[in-house]
PyMOL Python script that loads the backbone (N, CA, C, O; Angstrom):
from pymol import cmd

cmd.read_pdbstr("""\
ATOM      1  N   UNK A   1      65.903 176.549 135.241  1.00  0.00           N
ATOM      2  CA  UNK A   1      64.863 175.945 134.438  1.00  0.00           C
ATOM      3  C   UNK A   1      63.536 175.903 135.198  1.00  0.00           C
ATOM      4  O   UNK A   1      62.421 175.914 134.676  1.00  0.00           O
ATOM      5  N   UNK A   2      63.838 175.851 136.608  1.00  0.00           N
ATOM      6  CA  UNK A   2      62.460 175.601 137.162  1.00  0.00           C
ATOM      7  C   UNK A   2      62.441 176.544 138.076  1.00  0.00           C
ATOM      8  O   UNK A   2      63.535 176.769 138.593  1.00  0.00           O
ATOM      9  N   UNK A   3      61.452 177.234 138.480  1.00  0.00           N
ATOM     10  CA  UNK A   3      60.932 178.762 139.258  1.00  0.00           C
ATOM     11  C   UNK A   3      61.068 178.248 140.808  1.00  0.00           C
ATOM     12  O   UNK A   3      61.442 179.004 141.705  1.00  0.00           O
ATOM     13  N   UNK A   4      60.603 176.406 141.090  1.00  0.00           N
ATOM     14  CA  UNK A   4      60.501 176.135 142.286  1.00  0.00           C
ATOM     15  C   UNK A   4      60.590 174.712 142.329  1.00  0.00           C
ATOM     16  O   UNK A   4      60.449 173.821 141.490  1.00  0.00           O
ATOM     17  N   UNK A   5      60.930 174.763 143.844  1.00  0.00           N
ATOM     18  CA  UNK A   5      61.403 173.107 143.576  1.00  0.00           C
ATOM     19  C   UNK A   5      60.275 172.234 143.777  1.00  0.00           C
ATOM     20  O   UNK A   5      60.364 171.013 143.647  1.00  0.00           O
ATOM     21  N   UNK A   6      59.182 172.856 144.101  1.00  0.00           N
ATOM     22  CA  UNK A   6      57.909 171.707 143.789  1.00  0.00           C
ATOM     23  C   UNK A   6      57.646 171.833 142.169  1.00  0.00           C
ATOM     24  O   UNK A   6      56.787 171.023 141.821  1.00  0.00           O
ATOM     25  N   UNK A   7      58.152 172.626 141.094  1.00  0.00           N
ATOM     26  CA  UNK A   7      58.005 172.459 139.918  1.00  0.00           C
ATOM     27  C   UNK A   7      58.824 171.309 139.288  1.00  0.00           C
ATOM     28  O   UNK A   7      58.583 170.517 138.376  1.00  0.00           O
ATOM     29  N   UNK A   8      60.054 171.540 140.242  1.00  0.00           N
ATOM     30  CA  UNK A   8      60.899 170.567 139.497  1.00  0.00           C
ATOM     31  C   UNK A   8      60.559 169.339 139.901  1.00  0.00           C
ATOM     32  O   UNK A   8      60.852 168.338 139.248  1.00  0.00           O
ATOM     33  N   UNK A   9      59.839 169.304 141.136  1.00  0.00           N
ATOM     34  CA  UNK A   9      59.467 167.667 142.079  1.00  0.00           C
ATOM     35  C   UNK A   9      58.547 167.483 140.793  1.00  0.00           C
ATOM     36  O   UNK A   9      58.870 166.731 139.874  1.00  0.00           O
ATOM     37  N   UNK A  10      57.273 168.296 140.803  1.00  0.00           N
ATOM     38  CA  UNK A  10      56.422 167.821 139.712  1.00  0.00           C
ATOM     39  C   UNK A  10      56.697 167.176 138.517  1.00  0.00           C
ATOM     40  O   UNK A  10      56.282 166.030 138.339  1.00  0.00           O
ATOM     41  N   UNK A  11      57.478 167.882 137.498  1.00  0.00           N
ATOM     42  CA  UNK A  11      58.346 167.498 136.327  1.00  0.00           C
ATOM     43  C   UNK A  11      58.848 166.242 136.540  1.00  0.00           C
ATOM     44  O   UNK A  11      58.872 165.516 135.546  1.00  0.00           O
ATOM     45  N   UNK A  12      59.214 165.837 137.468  1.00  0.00           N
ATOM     46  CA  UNK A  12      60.125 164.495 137.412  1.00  0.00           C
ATOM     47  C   UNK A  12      59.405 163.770 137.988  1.00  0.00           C
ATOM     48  O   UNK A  12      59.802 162.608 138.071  1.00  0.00           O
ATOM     49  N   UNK A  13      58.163 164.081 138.579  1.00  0.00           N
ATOM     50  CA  UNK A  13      57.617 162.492 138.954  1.00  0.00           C
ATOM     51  C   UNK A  13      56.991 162.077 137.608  1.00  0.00           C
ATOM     52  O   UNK A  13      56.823 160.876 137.396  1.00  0.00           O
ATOM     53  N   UNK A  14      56.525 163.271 136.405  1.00  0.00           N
ATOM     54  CA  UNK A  14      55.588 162.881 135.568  1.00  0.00           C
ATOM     55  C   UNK A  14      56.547 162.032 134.795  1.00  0.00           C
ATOM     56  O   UNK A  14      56.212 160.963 134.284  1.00  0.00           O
ATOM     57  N   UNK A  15      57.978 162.633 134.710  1.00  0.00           N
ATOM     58  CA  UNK A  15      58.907 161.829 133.810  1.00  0.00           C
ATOM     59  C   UNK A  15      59.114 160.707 134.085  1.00  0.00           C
ATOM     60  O   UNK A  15      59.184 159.886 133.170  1.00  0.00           O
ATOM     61  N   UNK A  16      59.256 160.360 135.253  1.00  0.00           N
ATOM     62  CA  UNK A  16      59.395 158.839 135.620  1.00  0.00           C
ATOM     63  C   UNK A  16      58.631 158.399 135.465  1.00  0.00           C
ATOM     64  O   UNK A  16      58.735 157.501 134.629  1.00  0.00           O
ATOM     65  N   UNK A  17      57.087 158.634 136.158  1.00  0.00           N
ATOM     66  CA  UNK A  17      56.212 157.858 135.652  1.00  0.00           C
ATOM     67  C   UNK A  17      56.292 157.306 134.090  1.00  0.00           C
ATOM     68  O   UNK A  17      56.345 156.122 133.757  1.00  0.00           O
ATOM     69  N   UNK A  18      56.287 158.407 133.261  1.00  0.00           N
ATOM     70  CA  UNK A  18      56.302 158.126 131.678  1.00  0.00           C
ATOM     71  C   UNK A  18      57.551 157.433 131.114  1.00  0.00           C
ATOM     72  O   UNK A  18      57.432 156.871 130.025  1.00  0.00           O
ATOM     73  N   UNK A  19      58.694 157.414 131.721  1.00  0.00           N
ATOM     74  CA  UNK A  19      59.791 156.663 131.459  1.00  0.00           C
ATOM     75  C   UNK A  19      59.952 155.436 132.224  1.00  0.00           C
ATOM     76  O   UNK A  19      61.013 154.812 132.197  1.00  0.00           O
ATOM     77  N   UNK A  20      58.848 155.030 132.970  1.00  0.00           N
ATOM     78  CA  UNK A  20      59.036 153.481 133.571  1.00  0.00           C
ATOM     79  C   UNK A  20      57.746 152.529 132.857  1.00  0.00           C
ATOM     80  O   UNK A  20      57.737 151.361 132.467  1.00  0.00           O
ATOM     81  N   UNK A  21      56.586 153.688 132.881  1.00  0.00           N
ATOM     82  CA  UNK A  21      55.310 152.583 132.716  1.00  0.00           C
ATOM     83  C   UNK A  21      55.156 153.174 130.877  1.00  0.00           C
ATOM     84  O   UNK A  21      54.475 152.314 130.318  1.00  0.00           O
ATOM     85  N   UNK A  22      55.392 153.842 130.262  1.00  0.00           N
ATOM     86  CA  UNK A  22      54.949 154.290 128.569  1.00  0.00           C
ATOM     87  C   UNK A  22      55.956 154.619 127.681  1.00  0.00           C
ATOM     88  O   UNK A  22      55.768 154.756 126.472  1.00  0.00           O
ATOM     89  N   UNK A  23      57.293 154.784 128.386  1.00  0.00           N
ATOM     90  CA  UNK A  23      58.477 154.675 127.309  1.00  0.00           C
ATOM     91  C   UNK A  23      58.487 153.338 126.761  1.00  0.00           C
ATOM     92  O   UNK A  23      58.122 152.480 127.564  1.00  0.00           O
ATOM     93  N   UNK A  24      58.827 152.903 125.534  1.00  0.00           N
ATOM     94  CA  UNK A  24      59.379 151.559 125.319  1.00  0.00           C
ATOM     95  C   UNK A  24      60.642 151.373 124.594  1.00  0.00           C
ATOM     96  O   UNK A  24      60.787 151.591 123.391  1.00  0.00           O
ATOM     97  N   UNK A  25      61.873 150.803 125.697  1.00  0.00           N
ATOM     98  CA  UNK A  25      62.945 150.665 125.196  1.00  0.00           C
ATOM     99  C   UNK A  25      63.607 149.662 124.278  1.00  0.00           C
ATOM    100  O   UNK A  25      63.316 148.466 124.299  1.00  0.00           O
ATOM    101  N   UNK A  26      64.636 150.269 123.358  1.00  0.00           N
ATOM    102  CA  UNK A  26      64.952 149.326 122.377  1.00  0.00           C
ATOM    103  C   UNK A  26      65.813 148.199 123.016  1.00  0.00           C
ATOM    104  O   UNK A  26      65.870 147.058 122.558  1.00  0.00           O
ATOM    105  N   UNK A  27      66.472 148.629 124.113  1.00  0.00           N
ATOM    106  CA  UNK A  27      67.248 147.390 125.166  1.00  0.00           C
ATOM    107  C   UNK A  27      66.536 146.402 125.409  1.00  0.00           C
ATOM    108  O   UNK A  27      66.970 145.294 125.095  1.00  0.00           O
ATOM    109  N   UNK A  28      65.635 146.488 125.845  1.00  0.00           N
ATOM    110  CA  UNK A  28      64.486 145.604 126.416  1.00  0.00           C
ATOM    111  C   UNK A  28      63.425 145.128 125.840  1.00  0.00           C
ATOM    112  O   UNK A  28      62.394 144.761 126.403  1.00  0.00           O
ATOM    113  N   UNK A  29      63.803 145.124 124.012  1.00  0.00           N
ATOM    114  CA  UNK A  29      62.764 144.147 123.301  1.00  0.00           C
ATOM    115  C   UNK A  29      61.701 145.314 122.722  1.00  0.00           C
ATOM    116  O   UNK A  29      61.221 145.053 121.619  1.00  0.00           O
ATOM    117  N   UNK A  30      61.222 146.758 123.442  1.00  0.00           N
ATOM    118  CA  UNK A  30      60.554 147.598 123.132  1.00  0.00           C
ATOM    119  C   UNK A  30      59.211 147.308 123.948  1.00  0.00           C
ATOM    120  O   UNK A  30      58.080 147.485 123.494  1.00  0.00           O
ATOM    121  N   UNK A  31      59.540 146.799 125.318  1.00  0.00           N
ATOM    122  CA  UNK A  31      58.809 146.692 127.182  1.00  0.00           C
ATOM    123  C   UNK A  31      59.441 147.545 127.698  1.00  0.00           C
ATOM    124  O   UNK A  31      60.669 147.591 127.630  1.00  0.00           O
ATOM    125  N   UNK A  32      58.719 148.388 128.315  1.00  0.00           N
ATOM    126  CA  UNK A  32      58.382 149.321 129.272  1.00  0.00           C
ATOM    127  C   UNK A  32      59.345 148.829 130.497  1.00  0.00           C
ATOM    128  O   UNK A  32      59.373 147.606 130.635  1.00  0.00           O
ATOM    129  N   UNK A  33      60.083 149.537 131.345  1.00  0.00           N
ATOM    130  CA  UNK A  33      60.486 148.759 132.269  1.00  0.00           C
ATOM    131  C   UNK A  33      59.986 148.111 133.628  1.00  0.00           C
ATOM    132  O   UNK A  33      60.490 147.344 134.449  1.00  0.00           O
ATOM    133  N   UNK A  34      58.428 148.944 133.460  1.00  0.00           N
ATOM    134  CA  UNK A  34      57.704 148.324 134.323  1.00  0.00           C
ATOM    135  C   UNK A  34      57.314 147.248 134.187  1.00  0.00           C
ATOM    136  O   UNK A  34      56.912 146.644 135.182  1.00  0.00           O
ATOM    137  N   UNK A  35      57.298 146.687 133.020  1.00  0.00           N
ATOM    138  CA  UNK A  35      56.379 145.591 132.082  1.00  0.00           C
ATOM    139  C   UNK A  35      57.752 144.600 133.115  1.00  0.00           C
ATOM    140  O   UNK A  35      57.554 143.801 134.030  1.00  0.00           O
ATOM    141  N   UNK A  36      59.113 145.068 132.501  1.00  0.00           N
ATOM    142  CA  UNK A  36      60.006 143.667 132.443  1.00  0.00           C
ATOM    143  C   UNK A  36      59.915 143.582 134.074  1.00  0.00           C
ATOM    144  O   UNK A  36      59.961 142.397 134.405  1.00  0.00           O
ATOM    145  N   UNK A  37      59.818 144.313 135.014  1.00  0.00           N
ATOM    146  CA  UNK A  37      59.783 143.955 136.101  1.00  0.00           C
ATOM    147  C   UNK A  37      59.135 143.839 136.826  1.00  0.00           C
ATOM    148  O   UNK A  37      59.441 144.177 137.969  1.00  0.00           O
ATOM    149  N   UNK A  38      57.722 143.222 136.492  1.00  0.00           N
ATOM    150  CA  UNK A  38      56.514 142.874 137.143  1.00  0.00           C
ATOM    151  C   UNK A  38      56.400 141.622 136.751  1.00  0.00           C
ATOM    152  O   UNK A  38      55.988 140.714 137.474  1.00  0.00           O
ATOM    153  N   UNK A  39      56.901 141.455 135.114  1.00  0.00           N
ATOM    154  CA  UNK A  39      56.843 140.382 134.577  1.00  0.00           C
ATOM    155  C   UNK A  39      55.438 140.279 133.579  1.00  0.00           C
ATOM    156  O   UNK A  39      55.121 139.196 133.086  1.00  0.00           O
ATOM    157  N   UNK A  40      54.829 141.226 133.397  1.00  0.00           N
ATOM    158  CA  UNK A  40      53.544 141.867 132.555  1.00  0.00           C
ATOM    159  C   UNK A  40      54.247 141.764 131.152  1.00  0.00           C
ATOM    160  O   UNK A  40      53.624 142.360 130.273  1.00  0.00           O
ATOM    161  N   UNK A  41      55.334 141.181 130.767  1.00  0.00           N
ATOM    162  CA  UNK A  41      56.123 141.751 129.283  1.00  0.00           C
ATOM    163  C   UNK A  41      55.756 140.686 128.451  1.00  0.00           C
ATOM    164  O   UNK A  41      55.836 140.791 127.227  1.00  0.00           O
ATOM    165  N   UNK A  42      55.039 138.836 129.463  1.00  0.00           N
ATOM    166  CA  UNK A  42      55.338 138.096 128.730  1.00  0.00           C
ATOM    167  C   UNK A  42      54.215 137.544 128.695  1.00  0.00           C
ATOM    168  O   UNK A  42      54.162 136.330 128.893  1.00  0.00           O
ATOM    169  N   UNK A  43      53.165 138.204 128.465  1.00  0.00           N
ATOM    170  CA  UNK A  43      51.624 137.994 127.955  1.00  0.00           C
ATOM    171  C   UNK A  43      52.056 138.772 126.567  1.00  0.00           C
ATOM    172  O   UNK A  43      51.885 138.051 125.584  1.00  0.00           O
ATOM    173  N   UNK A  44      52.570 140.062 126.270  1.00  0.00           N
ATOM    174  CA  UNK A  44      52.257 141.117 125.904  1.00  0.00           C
ATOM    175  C   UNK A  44      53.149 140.223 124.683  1.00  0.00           C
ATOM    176  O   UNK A  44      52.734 140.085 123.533  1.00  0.00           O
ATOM    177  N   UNK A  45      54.620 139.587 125.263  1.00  0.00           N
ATOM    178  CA  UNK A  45      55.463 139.081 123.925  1.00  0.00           C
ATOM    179  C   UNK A  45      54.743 137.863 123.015  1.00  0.00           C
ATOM    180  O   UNK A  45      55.006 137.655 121.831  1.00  0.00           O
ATOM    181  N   UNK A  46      53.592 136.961 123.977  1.00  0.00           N
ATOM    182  CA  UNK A  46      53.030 135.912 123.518  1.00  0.00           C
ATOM    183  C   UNK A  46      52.100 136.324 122.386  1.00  0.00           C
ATOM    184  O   UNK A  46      51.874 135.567 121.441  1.00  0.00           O
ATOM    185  N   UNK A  47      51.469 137.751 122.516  1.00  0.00           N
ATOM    186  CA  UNK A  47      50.878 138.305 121.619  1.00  0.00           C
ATOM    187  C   UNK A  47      51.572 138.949 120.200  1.00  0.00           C
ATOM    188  O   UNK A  47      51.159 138.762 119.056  1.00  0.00           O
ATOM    189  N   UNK A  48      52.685 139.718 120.591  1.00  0.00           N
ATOM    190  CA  UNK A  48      53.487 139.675 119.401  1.00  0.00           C
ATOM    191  C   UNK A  48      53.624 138.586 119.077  1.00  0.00           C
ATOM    192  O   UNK A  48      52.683 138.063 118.481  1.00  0.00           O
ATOM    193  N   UNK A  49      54.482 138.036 119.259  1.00  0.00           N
ATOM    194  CA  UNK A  49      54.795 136.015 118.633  1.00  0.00           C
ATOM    195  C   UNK A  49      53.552 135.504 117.658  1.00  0.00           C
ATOM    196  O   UNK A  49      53.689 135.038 116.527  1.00  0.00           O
ATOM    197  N   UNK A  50      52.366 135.696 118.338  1.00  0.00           N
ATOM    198  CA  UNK A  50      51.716 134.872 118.024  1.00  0.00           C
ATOM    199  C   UNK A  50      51.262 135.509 116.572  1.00  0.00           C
ATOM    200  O   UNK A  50      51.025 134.831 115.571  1.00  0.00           O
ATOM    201  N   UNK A  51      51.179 137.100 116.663  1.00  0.00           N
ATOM    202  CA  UNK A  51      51.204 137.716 115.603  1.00  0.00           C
ATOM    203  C   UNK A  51      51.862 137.822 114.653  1.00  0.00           C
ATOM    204  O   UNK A  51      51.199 137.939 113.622  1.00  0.00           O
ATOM    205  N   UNK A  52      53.284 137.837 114.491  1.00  0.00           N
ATOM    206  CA  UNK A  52      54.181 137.561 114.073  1.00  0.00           C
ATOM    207  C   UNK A  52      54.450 136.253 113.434  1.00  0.00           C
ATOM    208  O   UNK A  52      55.096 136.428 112.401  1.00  0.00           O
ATOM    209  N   UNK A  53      54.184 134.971 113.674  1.00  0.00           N
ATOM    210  CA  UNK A  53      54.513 133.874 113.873  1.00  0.00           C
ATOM    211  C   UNK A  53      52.915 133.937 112.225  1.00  0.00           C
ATOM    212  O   UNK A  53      53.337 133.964 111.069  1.00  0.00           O
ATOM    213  N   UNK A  54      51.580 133.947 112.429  1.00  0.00           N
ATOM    214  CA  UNK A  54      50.325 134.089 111.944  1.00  0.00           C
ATOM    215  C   UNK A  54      51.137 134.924 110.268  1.00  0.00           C
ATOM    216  O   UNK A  54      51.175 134.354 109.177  1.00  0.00           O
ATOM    217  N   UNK A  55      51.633 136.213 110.533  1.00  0.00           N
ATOM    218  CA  UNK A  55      52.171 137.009 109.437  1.00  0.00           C
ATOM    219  C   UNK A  55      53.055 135.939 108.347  1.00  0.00           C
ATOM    220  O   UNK A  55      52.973 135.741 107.135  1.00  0.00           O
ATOM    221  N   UNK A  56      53.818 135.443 109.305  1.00  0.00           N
ATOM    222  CA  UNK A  56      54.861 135.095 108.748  1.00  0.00           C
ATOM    223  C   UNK A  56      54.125 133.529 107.954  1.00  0.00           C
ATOM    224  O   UNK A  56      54.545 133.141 106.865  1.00  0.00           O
ATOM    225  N   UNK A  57      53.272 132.963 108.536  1.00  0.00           N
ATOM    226  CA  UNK A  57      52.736 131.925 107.865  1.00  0.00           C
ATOM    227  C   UNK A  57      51.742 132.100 106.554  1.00  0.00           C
ATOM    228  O   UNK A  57      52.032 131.261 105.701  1.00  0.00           O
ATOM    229  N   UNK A  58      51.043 132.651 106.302  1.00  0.00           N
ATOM    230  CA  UNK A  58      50.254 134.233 105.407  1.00  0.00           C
ATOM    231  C   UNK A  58      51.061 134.477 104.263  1.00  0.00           C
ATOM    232  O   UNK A  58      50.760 134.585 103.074  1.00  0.00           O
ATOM    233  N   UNK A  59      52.549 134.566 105.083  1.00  0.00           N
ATOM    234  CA  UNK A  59      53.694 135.532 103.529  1.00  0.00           C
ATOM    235  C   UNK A  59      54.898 135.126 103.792  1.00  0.00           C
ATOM    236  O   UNK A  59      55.773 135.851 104.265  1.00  0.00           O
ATOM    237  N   UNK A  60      55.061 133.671 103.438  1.00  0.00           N
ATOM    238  CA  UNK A  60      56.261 133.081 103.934  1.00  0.00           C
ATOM    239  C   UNK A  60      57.343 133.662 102.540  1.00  0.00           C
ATOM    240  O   UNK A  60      58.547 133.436 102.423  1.00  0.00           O
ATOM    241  N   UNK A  61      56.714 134.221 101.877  1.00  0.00           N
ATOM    242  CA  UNK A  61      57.773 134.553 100.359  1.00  0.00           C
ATOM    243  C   UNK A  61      58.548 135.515 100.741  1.00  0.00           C
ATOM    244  O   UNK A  61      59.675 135.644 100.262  1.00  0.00           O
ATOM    245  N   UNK A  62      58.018 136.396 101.732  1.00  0.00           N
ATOM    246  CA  UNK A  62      58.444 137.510 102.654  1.00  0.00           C
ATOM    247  C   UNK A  62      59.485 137.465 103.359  1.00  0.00           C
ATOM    248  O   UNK A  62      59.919 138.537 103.781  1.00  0.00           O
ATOM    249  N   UNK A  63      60.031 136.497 103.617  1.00  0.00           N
ATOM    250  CA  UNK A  63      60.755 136.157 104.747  1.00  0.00           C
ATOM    251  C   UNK A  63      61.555 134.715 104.478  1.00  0.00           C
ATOM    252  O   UNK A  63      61.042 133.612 104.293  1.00  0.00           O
ATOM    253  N   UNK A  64      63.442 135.182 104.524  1.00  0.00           N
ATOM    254  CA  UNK A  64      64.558 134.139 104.682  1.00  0.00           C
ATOM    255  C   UNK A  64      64.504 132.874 105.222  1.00  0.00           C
ATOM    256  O   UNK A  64      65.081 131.872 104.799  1.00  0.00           O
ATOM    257  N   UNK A  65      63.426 133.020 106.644  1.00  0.00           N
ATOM    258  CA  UNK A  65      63.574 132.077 107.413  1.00  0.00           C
ATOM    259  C   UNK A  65      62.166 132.785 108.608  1.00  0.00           C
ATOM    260  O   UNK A  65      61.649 133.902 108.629  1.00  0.00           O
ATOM    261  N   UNK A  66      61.919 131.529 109.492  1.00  0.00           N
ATOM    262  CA  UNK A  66      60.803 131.701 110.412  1.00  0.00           C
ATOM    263  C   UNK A  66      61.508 133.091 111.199  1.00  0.00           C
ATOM    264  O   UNK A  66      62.672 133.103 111.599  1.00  0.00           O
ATOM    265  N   UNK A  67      60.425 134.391 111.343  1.00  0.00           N
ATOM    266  CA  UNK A  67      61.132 135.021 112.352  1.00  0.00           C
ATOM    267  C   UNK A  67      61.190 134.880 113.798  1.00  0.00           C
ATOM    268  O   UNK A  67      60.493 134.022 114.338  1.00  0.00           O
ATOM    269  N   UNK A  68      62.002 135.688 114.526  1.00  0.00           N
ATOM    270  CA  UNK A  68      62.111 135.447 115.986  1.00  0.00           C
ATOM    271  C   UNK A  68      61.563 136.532 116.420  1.00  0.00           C
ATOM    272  O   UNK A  68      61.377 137.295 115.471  1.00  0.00           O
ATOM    273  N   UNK A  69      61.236 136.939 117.345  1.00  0.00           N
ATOM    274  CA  UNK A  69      60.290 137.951 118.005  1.00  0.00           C
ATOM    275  C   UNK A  69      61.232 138.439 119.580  1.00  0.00           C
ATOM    276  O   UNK A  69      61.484 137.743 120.564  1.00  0.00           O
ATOM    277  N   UNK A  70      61.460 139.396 119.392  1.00  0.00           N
ATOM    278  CA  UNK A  70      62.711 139.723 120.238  1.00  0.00           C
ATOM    279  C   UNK A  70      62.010 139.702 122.156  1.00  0.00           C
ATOM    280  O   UNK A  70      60.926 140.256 122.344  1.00  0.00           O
ATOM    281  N   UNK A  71      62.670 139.110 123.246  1.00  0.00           N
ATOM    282  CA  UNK A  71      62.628 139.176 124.242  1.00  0.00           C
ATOM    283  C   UNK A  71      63.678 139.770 125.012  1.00  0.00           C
ATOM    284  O   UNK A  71      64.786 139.592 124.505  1.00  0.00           O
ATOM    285  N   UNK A  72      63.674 140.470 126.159  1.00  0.00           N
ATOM    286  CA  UNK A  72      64.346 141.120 127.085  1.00  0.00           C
ATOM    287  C   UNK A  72      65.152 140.246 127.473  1.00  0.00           C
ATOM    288  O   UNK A  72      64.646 139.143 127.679  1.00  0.00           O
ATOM    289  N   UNK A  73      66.663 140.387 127.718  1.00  0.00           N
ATOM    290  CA  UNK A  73      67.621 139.441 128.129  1.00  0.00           C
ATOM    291  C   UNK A  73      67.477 139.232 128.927  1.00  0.00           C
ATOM    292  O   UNK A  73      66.703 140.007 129.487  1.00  0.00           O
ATOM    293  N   UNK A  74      67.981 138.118 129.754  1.00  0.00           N
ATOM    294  CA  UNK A  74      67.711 138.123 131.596  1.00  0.00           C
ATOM    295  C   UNK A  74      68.750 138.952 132.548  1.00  0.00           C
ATOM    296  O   UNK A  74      68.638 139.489 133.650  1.00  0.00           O
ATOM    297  N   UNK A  75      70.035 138.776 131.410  1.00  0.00           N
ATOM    298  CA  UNK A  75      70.497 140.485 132.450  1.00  0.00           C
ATOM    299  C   UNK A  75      70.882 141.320 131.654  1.00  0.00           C
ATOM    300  O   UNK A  75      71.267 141.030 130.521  1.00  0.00           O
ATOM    301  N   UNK A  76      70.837 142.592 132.161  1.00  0.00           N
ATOM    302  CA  UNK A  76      71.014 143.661 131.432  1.00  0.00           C
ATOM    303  C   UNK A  76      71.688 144.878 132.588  1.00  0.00           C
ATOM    304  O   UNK A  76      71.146 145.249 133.629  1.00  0.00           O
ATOM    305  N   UNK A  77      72.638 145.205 132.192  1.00  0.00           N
ATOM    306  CA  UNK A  77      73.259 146.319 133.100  1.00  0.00           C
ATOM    307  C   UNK A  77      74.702 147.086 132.016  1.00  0.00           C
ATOM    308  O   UNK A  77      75.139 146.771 130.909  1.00  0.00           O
ATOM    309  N   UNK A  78      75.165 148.420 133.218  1.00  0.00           N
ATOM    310  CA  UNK A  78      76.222 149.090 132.965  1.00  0.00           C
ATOM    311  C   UNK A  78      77.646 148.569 133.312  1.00  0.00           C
ATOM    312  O   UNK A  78      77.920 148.476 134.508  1.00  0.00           O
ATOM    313  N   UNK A  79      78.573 148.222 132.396  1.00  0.00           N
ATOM    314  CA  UNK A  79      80.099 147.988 132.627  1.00  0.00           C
ATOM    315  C   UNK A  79      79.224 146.714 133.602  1.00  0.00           C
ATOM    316  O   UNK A  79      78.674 147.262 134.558  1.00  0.00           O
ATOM    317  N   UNK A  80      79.032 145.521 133.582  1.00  0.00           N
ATOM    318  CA  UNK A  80      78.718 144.079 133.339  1.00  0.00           C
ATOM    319  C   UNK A  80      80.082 143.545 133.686  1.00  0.00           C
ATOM    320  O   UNK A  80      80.837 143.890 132.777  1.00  0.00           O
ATOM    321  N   UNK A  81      80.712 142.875 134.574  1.00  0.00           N
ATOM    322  CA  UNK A  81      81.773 142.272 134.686  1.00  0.00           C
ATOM    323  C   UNK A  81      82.189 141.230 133.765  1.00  0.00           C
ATOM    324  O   UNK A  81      81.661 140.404 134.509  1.00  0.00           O
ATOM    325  N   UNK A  82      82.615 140.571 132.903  1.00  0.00           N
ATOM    326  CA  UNK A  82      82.938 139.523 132.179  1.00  0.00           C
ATOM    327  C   UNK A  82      82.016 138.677 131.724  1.00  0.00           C
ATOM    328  O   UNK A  82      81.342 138.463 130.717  1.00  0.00           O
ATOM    329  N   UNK A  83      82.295 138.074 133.293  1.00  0.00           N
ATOM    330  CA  UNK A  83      81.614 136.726 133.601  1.00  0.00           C
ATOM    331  C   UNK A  83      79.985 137.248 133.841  1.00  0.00           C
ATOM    332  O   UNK A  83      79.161 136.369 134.094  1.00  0.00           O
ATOM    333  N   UNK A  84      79.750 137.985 133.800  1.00  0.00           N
ATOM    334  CA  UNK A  84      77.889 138.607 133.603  1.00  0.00           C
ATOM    335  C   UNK A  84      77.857 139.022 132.422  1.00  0.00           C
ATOM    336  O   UNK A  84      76.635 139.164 132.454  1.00  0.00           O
ATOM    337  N   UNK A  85      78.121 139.347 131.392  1.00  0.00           N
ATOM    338  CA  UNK A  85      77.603 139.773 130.357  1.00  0.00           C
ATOM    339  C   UNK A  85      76.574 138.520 129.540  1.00  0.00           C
ATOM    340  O   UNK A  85      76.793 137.321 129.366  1.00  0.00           O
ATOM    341  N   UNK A  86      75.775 139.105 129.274  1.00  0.00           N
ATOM    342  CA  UNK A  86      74.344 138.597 128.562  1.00  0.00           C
ATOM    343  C   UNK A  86      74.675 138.030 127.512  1.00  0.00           C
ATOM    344  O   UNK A  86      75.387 138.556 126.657  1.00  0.00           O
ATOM    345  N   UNK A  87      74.148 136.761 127.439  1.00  0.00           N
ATOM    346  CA  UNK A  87      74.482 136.064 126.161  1.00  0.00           C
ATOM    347  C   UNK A  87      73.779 135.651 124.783  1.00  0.00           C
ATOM    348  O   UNK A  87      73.984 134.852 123.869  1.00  0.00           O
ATOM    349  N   UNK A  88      72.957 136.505 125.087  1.00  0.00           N
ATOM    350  CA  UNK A  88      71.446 137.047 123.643  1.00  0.00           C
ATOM    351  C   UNK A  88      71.870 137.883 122.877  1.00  0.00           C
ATOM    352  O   UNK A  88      71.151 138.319 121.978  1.00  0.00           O
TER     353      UNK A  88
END
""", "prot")
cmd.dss("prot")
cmd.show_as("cartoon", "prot")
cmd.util.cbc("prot")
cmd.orient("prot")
C-alpha cells in the first residue's frame, strides 16, 4: 500500500492526529478523545445542555419528558472485568 515507510509514517501520524483531536465517537457521547482526556469535553457538554435544555423548553409538545444530554462514562474499556464495568 505504501511505496515507503516515511509514507506510511506520514499516513498515520495524519490519522491519529484526525482520530484523536476531529473524529467524534459515539462511545464517548460524540467527544473527540482528546476532548475526554484533557477534560475540554465539559465546557463543550455545558453548551449542548444548555442548548438542548433552551429547545426543549421552546417545544415541550416535542418531547415525553425533559431530555438528557449524553456524557462520556467515567470508564470505558475492552473485556472490563465485572466488577469495572460502567454503570451509565
Amino acid at each position: 500500500m505504501f511505496d515507503t515507510l516515511e509514507a506510511a509514517h506520514d499516513y498515520l501520524t495524519g490519522y491519529v492526529h484526525w482520530y484523536n483531536h476531529e473524529h467524534r465517537h459515539s462511545g464517548i457521547a460524540l467527544f473527540s478523545p482528546a476532548q475526554v482526556g484533557d477534560g475540554s469535553w465539559e465546557q463543550t457538554w455545558k453548551t449542548r445542555d444548555q442548548a438542548l435544555q433552551n429547545y426543549y423548553l421552546r417545544h415541550r409538545e416535542r418531547f415525553h419528558e425533559r431530555p438528557r444530554t449524553p456524557a462520556p462514562a467515567d470508564l470505558v474499556g475492552i473485556n472490563l472485568p465485572k466488577e469495572k464495568q460502567p454503570t451509565n
